[in-house]
C-alpha positions as a Markdown table, in Angstrom:
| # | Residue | x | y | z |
|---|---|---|---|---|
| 1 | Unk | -8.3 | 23.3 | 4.7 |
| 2 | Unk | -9.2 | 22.2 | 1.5 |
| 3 | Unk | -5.7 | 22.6 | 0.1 |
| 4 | Unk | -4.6 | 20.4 | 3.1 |
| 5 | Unk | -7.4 | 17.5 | 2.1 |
| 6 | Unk | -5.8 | 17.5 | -1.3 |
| 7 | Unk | -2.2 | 17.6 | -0.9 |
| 8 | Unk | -3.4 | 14.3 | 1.4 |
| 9 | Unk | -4.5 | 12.7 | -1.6 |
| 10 | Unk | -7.4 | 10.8 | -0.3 |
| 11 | Unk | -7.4 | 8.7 | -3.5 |
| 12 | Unk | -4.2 | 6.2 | -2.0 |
| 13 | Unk | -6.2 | 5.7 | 1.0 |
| 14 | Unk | -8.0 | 2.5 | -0.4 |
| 15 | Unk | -4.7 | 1.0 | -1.4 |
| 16 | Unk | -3.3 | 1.7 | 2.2 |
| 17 | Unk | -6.3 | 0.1 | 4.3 |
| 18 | Unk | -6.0 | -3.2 | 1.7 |
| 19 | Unk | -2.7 | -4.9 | 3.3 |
| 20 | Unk | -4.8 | -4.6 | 7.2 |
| 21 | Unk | -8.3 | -5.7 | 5.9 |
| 22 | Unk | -6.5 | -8.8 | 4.6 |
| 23 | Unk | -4.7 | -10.4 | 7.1 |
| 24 | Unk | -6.9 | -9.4 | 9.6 |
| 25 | Unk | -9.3 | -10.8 | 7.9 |
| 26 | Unk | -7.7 | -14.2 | 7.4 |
| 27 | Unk | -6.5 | -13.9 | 10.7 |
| 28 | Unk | -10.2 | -14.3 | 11.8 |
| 29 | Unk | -11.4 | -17.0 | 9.3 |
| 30 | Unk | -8.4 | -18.9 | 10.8 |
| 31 | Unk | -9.1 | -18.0 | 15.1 |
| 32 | Unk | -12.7 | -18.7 | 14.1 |
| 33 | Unk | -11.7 | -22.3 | 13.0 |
| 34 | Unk | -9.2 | -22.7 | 15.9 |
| 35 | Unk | -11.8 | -22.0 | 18.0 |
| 36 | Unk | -9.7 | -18.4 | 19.3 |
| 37 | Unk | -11.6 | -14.6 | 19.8 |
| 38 | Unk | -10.6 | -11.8 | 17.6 |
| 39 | Unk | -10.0 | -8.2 | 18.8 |
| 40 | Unk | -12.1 | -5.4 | 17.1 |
| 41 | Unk | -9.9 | -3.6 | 18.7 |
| 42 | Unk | -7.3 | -3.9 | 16.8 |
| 43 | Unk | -8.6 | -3.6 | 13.8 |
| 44 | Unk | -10.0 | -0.1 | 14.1 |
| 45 | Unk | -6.5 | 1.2 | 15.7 |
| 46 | Unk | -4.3 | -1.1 | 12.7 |
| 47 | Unk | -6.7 | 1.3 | 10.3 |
| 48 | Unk | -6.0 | 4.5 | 11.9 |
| 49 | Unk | -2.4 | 4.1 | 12.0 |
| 50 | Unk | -2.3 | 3.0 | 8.3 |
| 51 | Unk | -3.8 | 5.9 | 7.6 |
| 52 | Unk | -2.1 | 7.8 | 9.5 |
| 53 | Unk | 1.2 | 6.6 | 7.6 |
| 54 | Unk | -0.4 | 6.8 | 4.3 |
| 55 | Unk | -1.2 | 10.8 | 4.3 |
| 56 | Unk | 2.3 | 11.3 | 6.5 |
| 57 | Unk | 3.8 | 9.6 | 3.0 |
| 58 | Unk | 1.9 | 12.0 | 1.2 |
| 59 | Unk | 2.7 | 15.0 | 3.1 |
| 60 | Unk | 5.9 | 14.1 | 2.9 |
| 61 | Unk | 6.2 | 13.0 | -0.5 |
| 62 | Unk | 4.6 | 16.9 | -1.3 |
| 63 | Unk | 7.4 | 18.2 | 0.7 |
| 64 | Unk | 10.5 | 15.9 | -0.3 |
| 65 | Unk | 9.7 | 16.9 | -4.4 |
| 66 | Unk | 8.4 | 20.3 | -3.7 |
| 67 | Unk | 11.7 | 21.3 | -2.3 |
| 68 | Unk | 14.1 | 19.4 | -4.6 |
| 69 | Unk | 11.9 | 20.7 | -7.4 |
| 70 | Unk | 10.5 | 18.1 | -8.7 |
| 71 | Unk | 7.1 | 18.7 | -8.8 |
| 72 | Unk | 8.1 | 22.1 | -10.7 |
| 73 | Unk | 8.9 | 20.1 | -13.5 |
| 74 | Unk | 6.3 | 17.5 | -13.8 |
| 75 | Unk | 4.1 | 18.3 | -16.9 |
| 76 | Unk | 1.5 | 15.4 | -16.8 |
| 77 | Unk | 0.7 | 15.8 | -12.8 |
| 78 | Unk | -2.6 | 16.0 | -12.9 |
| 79 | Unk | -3.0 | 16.7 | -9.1 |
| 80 | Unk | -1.0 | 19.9 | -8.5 |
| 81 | Unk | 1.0 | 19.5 | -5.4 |
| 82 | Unk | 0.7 | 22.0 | -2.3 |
| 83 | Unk | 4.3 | 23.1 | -2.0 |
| 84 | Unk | 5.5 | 23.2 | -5.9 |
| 85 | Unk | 2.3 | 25.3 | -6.3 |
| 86 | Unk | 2.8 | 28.1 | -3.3 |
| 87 | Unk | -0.1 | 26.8 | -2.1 |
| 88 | Unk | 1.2 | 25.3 | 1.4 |
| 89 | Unk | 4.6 | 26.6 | 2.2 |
| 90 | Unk | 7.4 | 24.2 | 2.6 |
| 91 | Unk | 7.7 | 25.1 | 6.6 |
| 92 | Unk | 4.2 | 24.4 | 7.1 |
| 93 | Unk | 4.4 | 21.3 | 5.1 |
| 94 | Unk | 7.4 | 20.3 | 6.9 |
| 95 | Unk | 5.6 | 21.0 | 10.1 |
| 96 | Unk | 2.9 | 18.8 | 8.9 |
| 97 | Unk | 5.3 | 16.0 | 8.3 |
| 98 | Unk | 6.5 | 16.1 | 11.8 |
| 99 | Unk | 3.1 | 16.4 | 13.5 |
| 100 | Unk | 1.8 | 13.1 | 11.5 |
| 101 | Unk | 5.5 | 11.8 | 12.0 |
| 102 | Unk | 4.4 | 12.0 | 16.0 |
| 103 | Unk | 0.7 | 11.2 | 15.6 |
| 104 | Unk | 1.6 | 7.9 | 13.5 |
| 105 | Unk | 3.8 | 6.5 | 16.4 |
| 106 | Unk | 1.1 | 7.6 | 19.5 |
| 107 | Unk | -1.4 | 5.4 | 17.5 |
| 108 | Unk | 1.3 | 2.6 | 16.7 |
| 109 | Unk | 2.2 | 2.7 | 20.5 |
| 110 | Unk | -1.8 | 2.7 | 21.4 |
| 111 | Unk | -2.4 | -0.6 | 18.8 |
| 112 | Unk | 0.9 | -2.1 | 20.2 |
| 113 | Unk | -0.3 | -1.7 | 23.8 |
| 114 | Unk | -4.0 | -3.3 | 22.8 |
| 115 | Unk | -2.4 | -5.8 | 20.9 |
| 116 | Unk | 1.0 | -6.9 | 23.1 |
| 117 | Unk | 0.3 | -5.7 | 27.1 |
| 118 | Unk | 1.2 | -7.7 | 29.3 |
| 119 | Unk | 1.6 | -11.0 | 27.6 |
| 120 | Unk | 3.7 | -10.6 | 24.7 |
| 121 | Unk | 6.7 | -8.1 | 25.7 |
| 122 | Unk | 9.6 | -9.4 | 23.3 |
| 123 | Unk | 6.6 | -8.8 | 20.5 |
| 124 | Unk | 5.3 | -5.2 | 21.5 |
| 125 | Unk | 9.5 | -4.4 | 21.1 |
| 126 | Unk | 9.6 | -5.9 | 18.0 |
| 127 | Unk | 6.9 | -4.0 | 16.5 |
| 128 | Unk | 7.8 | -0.6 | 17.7 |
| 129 | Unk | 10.7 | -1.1 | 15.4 |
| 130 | Unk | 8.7 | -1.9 | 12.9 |
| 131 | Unk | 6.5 | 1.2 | 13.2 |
| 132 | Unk | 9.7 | 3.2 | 13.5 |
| 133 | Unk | 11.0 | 1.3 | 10.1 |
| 134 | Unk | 7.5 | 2.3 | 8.6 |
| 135 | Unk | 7.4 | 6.0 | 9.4 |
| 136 | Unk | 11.1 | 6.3 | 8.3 |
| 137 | Unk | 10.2 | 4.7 | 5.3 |
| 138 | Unk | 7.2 | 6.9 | 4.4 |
| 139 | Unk | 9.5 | 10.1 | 5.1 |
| 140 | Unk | 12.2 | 8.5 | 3.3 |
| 141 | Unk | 10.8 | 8.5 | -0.2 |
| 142 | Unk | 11.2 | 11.9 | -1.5 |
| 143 | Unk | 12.8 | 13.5 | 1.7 |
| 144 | Unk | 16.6 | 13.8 | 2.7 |
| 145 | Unk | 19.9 | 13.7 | 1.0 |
| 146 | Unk | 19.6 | 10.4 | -0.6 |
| 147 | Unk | 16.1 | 9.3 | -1.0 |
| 148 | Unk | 15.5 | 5.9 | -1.7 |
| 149 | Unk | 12.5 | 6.9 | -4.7 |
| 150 | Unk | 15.1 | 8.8 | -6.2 |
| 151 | Unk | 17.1 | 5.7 | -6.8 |
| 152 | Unk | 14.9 | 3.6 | -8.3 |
| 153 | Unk | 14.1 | 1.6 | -4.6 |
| 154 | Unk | 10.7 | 2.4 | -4.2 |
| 155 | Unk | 8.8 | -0.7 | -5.4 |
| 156 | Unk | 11.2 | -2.9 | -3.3 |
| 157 | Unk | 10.1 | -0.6 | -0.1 |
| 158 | Unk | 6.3 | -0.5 | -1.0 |
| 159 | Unk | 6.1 | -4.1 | -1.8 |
| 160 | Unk | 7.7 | -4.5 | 2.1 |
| 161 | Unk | 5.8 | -2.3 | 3.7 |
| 162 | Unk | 2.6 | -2.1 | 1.8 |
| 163 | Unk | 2.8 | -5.9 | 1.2 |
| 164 | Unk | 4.6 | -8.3 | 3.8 |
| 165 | Unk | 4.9 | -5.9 | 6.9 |
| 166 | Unk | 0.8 | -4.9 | 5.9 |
| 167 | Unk | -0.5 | -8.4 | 5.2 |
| 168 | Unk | 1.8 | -10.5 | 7.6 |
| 169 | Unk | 2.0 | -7.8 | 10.6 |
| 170 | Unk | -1.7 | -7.6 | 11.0 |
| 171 | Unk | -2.3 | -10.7 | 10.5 |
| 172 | Unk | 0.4 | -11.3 | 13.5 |
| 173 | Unk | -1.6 | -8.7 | 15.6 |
| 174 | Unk | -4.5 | -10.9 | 16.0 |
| 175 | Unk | -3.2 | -14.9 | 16.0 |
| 176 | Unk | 0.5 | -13.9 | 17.7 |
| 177 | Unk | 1.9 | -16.2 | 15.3 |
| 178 | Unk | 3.6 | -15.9 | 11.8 |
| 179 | Unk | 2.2 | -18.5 | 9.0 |
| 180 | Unk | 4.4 | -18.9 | 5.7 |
| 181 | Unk | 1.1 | -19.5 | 3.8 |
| 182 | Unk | 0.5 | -15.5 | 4.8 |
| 183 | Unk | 3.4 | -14.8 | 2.3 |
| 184 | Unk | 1.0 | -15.6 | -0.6 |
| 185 | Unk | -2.1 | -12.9 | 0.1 |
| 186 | Unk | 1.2 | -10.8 | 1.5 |
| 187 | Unk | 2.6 | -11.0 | -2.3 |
| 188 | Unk | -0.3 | -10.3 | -3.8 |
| 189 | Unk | -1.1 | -7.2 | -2.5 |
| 190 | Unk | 2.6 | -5.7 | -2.8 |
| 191 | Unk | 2.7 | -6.4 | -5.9 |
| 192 | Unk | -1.0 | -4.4 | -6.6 |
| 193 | Unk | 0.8 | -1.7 | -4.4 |
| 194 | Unk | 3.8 | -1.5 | -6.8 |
| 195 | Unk | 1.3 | -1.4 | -9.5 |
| 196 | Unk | 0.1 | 1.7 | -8.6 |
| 197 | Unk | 3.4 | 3.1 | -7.9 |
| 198 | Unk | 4.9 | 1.8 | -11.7 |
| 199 | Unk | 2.0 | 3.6 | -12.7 |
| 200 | Unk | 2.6 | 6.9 | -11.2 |
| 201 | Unk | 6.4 | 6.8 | -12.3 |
| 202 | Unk | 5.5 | 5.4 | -15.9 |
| 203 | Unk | 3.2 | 8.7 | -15.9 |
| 204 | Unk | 6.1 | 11.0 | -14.4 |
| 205 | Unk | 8.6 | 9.6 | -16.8 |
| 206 | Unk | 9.6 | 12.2 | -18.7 |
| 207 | Unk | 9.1 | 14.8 | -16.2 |
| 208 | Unk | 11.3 | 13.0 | -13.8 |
| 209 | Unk | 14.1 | 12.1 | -16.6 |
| 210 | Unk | 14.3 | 16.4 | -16.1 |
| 211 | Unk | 14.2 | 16.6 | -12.8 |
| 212 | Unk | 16.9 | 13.4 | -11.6 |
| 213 | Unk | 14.5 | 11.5 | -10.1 |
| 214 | Unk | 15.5 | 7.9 | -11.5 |
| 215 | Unk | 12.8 | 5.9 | -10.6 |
| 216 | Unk | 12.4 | 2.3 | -11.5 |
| 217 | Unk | 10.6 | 3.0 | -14.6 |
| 218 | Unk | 12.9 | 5.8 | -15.7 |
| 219 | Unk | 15.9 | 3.1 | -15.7 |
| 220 | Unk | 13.8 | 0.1 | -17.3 |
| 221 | Unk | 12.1 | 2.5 | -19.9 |
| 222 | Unk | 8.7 | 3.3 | -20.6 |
| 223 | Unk | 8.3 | -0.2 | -22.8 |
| 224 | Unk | 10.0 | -2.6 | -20.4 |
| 225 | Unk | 7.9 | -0.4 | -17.6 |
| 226 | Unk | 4.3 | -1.6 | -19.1 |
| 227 | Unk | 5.7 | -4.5 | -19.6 |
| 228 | Unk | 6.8 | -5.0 | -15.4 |
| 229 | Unk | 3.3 | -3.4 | -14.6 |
| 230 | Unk | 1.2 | -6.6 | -16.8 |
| 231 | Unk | 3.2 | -9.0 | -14.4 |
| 232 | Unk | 2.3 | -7.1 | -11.4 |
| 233 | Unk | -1.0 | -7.3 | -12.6 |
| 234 | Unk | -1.3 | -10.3 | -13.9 |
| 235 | Unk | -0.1 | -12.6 | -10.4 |
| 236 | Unk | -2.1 | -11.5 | -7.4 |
| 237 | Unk | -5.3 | -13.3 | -8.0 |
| 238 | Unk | -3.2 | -16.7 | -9.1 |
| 239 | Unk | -1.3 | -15.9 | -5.4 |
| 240 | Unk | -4.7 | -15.6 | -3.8 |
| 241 | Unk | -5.8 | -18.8 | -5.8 |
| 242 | Unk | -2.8 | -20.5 | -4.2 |
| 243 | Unk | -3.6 | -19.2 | -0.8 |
| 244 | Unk | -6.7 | -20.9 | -0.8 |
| 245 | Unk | -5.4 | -24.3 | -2.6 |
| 246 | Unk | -2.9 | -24.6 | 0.1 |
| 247 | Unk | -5.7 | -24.0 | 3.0 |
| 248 | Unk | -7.8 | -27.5 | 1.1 |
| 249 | Unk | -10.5 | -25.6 | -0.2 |
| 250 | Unk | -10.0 | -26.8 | -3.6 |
| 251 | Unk | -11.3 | -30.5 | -2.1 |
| 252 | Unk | -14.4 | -28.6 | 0.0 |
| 253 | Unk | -17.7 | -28.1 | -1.6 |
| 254 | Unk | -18.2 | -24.2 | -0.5 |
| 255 | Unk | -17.6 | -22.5 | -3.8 |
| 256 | Unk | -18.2 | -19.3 | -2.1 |
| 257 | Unk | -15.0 | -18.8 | -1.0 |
| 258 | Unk | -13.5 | -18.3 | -4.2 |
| 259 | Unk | -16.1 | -15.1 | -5.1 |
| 260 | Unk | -12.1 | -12.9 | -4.9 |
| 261 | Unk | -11.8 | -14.8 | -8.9 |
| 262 | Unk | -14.8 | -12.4 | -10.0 |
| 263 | Unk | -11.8 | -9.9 | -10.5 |
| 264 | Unk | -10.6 | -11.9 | -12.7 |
| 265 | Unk | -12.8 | -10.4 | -15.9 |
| 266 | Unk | -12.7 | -6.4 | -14.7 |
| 267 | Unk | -8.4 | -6.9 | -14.4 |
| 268 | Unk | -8.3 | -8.3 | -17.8 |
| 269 | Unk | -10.1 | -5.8 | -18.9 |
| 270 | Unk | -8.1 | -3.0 | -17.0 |
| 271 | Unk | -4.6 | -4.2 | -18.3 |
| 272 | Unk | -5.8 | -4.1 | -22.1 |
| 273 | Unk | -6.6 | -0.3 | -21.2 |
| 274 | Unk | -3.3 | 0.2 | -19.8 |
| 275 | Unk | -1.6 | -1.5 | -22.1 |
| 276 | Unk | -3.2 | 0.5 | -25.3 |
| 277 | Unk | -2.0 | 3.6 | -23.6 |
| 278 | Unk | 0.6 | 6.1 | -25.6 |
| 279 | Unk | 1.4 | 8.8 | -23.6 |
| 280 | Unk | 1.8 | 8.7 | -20.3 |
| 281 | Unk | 0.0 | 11.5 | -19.4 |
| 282 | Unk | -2.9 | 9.1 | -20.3 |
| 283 | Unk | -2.0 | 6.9 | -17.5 |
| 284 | Unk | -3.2 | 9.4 | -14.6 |
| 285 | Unk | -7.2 | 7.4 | -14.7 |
| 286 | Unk | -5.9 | 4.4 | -13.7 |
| 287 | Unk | -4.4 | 5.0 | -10.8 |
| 288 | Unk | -7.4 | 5.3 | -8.8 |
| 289 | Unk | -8.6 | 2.4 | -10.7 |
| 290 | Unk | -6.0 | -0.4 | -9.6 |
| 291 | Unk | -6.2 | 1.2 | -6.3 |
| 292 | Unk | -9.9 | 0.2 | -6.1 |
| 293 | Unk | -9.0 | -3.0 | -7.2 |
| 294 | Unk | -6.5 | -3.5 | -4.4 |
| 295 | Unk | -9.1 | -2.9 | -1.7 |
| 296 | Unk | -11.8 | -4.8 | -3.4 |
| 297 | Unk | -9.8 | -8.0 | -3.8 |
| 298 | Unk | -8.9 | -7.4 | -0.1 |
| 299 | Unk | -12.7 | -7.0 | 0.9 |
| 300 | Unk | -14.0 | -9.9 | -1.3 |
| 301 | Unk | -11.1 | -12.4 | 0.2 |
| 302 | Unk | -12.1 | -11.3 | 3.7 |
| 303 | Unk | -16.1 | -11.9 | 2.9 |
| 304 | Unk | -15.5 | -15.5 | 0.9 |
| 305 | Unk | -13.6 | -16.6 | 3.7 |
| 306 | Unk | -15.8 | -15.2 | 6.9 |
| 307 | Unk | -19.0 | -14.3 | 5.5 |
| 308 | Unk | -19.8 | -17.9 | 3.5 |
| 309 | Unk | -18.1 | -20.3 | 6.2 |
């Protein structure tokens, strides 16, 4: 079991529940206003099946490099992975992939049903595509002939899934209609998301350059890399900031709702540490870090804007 609790890699699971806490949460600030009711419903099955997806990616991220080899030839992993290790065989882990494969769309279909039945048919359609698009998606990374994070597409699919079908899709579940203005907290944390992946790939660099595994970082180089991850650091709070322009609380008097900007100090200070990194072995502590940091600016946007108002 405790092999199984590992190769889940309970670390990620922050990152994964930040996309839903945000646009639920806004989703309520904004039905509270209009005067609408918001489902807890939802929210506790959109967490399930997020996390459900997230250790499905993980399983099958174990599987997809343990059997290509990948893992074999990583030198700065600082988790070691279940299959690459003997420690879970690739048949079980396969077996594992399917199970949560099948798990991840009961629950999609359960939160669908809440969300959709009777009223919105055309939307409960819509979304089991999505949740098919998702699952694919996490399987896809690492697993198949041609998968997508060995050709350098895996920031483009986090930022999607992780960011805009996250942020915008739950967000969706609760008001039944889409908002442009959602595109800005959406943004923000995809780009946090493809933080932590950089991260992970900046660290797996050279092990990966061995292995074939050309992953956005590999192509741009390990300079150009820490130079894309700064950006992606640098832009989610000033998307957040704009979020909450837009919405007119920069004419309003409750200060409170900007509480998010107290980031602003601890992620100035985290990209100088990344930054002064040399080896990229080095850069293994900080994934956990701008994980953290994903969820709390997730949690602190949901409290300044339901908790204060």
């Amino acid at each position: 079991m405790t092999d199984w609790i590992k190769a889940a890699r309970l670390r990620t699971l922050p990152l994964s529940l930040s996309g839903i806490i945000m646009g639920a949460f806004i989703a309520k600030w904004r039905l509270y206003g209009e005067g609408g009711t918001w489902d807890w419903k939802i929210l506790a099955l959109a967490l399930l099946v997020t996390l459900l997806y997230q250790i499905l990616s993980n399983y099958a991220n174990d599987y997809g490099d343990g059997v290509k080899g990948t893992d074999a030839k990583r030198i700065n992993e600082a988790e070691a992975r279940a299959v690459a290790s003997g420690k879970i065989t690739a048949k079980q882990m396969k077996n594992a992939v399917i199970l949560f494969a099948a798990l991840s769309f009961i629950a999609t279909i359960a939160l669908l049903y809440v969300a959709f039945i009777p009223n919105y048919m055309n939307e409960f359609y819509i979304f089991i595509g999505l949740g098919v698009a998702s699952i694919l998606a996490a399987i896809g990374y690492t697993v198949g002939k041609k998968p997508y994070g060995y050709m350098g597409l895996g920031d483009i699919f986090v930022f999607i899934f992780f960011g805009l079908v996250s942020v915008c899709g739950s967000y969706f579940l609760f008001t039944k209609t889409f908002s442009w203005d959602m595109l800005l907290p959406g943004t923000a944390v995809g780009m946090m998301s493809m933080a932590v992946l950089n991260l992970n790939n900046m660290r797996d660099i050279e092990s990966d350059k061995l292995s074939g595994k050309n992953s956005l970082a590999l192509r741009m180089g390990f300079r150009n890399a820490m130079i894309y991850e700064m950006v992606l650091l640098q832009l989610p709070l000033l998307l957040i900031l704009m979020f909450l322009g837009i919405n007119g609380f920069m004419q309003g008097q409750n200060y409170y709702v900007f509480i998010v900007m107290i980031l602003l100090i601890p992620l100035s200070k985290l990209r100088r540490k990344i930054l002064s990194v040399k080896e990229p072995k080095e850069l293994d502590q900080y994934l956990k870090q701008v994980g953290i940091m994903t969820f709390v600016m997730a949690i602190l946007t949901a409290a300044g804007l339901n908790l204060f108002n």
